[in-house]
N, C-alpha and C positions, 0 to 999 in steps of 0.2 A: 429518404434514406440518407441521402448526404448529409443535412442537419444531425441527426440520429445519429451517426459516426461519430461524429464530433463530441461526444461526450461520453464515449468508452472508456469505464474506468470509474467515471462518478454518475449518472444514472442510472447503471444497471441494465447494460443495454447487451446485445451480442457479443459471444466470445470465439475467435475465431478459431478454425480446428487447428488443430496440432500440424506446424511446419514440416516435421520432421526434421527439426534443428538437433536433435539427439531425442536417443530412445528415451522412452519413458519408462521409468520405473515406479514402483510405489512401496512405503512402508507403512508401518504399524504405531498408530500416535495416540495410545491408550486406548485401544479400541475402534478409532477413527482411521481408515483407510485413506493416505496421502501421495496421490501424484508430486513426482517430483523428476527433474532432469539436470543431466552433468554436462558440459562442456570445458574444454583445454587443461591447461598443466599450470600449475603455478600455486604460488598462495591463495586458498579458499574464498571466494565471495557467495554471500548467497543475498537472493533478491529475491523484495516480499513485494507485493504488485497491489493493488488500489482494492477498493470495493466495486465488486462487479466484476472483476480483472482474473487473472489466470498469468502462467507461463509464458501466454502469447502477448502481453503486455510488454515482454522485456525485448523477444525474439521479433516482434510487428517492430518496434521500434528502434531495432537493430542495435540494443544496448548492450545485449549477452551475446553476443558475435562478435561485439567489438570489444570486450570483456576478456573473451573466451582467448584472445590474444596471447595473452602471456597471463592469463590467471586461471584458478579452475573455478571454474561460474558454477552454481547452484543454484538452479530456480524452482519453487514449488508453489502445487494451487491452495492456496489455504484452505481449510475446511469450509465447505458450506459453496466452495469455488469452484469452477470449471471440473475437471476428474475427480476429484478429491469426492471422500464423502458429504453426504450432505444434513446431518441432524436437524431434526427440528423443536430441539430441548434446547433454550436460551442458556441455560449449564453447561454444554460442550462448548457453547466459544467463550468470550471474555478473557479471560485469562490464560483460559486452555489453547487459546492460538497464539498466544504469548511463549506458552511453554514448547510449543509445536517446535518452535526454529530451535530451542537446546535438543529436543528428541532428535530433531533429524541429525543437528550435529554429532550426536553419541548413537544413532544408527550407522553413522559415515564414520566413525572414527576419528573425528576431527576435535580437535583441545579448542584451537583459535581459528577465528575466521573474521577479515572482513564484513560487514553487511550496511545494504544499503535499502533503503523500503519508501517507495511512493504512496502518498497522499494516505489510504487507510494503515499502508505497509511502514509507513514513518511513525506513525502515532505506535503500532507495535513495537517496531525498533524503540523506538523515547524510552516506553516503559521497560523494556526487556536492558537497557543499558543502566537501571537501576536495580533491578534482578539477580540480574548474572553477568554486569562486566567483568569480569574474568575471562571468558568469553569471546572476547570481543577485541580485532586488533583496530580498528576504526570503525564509525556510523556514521553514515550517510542520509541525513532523511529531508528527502526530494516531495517538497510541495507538504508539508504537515511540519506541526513542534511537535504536538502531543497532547490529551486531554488532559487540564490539570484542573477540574473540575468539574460537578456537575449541578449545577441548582433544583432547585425544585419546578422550576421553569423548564427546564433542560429535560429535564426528566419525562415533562408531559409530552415537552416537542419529539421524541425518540417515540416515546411510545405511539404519537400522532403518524410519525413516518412510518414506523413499521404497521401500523394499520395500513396506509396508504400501499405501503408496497404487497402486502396481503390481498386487495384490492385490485390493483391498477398493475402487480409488478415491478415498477419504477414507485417512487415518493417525486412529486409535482415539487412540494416543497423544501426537497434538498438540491434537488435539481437548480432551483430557481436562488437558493441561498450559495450555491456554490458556481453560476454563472459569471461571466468576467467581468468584473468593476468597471471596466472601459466601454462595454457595449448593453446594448437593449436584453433586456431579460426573454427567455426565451416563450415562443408562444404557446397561447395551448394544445394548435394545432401540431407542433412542435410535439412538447409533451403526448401529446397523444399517438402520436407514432411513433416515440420510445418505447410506449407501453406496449404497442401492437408488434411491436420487434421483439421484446423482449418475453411475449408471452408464445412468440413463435419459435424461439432456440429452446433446443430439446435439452439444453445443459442447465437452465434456471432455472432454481426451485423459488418461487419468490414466499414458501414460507419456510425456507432455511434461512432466506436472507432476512426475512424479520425478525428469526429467534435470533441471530447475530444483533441485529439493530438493538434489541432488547436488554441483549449486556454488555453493553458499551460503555457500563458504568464502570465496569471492571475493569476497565483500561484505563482510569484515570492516573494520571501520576503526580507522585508527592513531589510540590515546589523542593522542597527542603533536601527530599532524595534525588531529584534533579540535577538541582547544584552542587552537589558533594559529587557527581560521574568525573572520572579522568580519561577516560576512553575521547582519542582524538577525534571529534565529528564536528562534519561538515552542513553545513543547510545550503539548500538553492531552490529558489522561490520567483515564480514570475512574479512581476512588477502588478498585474494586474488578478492576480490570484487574490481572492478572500482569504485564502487559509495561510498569508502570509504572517497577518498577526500573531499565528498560532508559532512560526519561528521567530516572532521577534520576543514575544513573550519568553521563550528559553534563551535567547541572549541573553535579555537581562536578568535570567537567574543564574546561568554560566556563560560568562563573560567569555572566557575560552572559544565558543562556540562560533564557528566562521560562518557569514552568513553571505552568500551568492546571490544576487537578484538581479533575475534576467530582465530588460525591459522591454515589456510588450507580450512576454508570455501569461499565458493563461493556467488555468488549472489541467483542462484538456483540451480537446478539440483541434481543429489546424492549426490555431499558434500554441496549442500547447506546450506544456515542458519536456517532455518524452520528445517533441519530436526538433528540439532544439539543438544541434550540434555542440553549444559549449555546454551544455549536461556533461556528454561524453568526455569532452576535452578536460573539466574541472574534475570529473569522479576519477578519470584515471590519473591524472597528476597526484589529486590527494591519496591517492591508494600509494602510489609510487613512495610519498611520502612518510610514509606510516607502514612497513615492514614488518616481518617478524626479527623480533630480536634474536 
């Protein structure tokens, strides 16, 4: 089970119940029913949380309490996530969780907001600040750049994974492509107690979670519309995360783009990036930084 832990967030593994860090509410996101919670007073952030993840991603790792300080925090389960609904039409997500985070902001009433989104929650933010920066008073994306393509390769491997997790629950083979560059890949007995965790929480649909896997093509975003964003954002990336190339890759297409690497952090697990103290330290300075006018 200890192992198992360790990779909440990108395995697909347990989502823990609801803290009771603030009530939950839910709205109406074209038909798709969305969990969602408020915390403090101040300029709006809202945070988009990994694959596999939930609410309890930000609250477990005491980022929206420490947020909740002097900002008003906004966190919700994305479709297919922890409360939220769960479709099993590859059509409700792709893009349609793209548009979710503008729904919820004109549910709220909100013109501008902060946002900041981990690992699958960044790669939404990337696209969504080609979209609709307007939107948008800074982005934060924590552990991901963003899909800026998809090959024909790519294509078969998504479709391979979501069989897998139709199967197993978990996919063995994202699991294993998204373990830490610094240590041993993890075993199969490993993996196999993912699955066995994950097929025992009563919150996972593992074929929601495939029709998501399935359009992940729809989240690709345009180099070209990349580099033209003016929206202030920040990257911060362990040193020993795979999915760092995916921030260095949008440096070099907006230069602008500051990028943060922590050394020694992982993607998840105990050295993960969540549960590193200068996350905290660097999100709230740059928010500080980046105000409503």
């Amino acid at each position: 089970m200890h192992h198992a832990r360790s990779w909440i967030g990108v395995a697909l593994l347990v989502v823990a119940p609801s803290l009771g860090v603030a009530q939950d509410k839910y709205f109406d996101a074209d038909g798709v029913r969305i969990r969602y919670v408020e915390r403090g007073q101040g300029e709006p952030v809202v945070l988009l949380h990994g694959l596999g993840g939930s609410v309890e991603t930000w609250t477990n790792s005491g980022i929206l309490q420490a947020l909740a300080q002097d900002h008003r925090v906004i966190a919700f389960d994305m479709r297919g996530h922890g409360q939220s609904d769960k479709p099993h039409d590859p059509k409700k997500y792709g893009r349609e969780m793209v548009l979710d985070v503008v729904r919820l902001l004109d549910h709220l009433g909100i013109q501008r907001a902060h946002i900041a989104g981990y690992s699958l929650g960044g790669m939404i933010v990337s696209q969504l600040l080609t979209l609709h920066p307007d939107r948008f008073l800074s982005a934060t994306l924590i552990a991901a750049g963003g899909r800026f393509g998809v090959s024909p390769d790519a294509e078969r491997e998504i479709e391979a994974q979501a069989r897998e997790v139709e199967a197993e629950c978990v996919s063995p083979s994202l699991i294993i492509a998204l373990a830490p560059s610094d240590a041993p890949k993890p075993s199969e007995e490993r993996i196999a107690q993912m699955s066995r965790d994950c097929f025992a929480d009563s919150t996972r649909d593992r074929f929601a979670t495939a029709a998501f896997m399935r359009s992940r093509s729809e989240q690709v975003v345009d180099p070209a519309a990349a580099a033209r964003v003016t929206v202030p954002t920040l990257g911060i990336v362990g040193s020993a995360d795979a999915m760092k190339r995916g921030l260095d890759s949008l440096a070099a297409m907006r230069p602008s783009v500051r990028v943060i690497v922590l050394e020694g952090a992982t993607h998840a697990g105990e050295r993960g990036i969540l549960n590193r103290p200068e996350l905290k330290t660097a999100l709230h300075e740059f928010l500080a930084a980046h105000p409503a006018r």
